[in-house]
C-alpha positions as a Markdown table, in Angstrom:
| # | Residue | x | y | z |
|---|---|---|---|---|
| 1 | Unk | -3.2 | 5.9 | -7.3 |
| 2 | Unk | -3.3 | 2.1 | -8.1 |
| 3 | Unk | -4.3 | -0.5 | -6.4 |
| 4 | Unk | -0.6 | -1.9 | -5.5 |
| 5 | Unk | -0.5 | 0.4 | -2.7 |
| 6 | Unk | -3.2 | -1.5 | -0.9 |
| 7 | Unk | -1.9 | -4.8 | -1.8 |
| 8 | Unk | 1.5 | -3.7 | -0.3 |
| 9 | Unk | 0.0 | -2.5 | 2.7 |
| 10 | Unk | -2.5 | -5.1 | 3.3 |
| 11 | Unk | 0.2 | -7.6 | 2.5 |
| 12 | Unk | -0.2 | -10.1 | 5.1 |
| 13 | Unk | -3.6 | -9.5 | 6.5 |
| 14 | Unk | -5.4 | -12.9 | 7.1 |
| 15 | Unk | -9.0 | -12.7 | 7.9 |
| 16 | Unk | -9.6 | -16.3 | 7.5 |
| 17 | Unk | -10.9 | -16.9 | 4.4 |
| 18 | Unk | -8.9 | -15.7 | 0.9 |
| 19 | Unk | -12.4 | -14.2 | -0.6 |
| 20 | Unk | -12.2 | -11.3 | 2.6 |
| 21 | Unk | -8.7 | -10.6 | 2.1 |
| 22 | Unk | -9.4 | -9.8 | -1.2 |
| 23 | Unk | -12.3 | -8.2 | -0.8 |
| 24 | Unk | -10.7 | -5.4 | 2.0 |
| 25 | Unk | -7.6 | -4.8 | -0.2 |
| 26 | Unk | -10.3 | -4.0 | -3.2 |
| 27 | Unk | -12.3 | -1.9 | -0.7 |
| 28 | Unk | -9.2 | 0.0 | 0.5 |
| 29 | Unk | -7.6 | 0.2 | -3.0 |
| 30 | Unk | -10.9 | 2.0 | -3.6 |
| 31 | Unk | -10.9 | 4.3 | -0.9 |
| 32 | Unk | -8.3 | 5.3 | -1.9 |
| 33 | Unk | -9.6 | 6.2 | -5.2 |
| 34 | Unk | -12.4 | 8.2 | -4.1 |
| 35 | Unk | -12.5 | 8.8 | -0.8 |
| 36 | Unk | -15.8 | 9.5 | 0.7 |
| 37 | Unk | -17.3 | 13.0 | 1.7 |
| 38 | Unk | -16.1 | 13.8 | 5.3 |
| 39 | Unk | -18.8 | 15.2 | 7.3 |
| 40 | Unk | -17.9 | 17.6 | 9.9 |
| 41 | Unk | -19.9 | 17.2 | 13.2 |
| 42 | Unk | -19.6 | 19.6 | 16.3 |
| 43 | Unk | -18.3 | 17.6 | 19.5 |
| 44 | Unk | -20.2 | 18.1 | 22.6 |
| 45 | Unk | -19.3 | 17.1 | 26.0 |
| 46 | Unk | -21.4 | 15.2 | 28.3 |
């Protein structure tokens, strides 16, 4: 997967500053990559 997905998708996020924009397309890019473990928890109600 390469990171042009994320750009594409992220394409006109604006987070007010250029440095965060960058840094949540890397982040997602990566995610992407490896996604993390996914821990299953049991629901409960009340």
């Amino acid at each position: 997967m390469s990171k042009n997905w994320a750009e594409e998708e992220l394409s006109g996020i604006n987070l007010g500053d250029e440095r965060l924009n960058k840094r949540s397309k890397s982040l997602l890019a990566t995610l992407g990559e490896k996604p993390p473990p996914v821990f299953r928890m049991p629901v409960t109600a009340g």
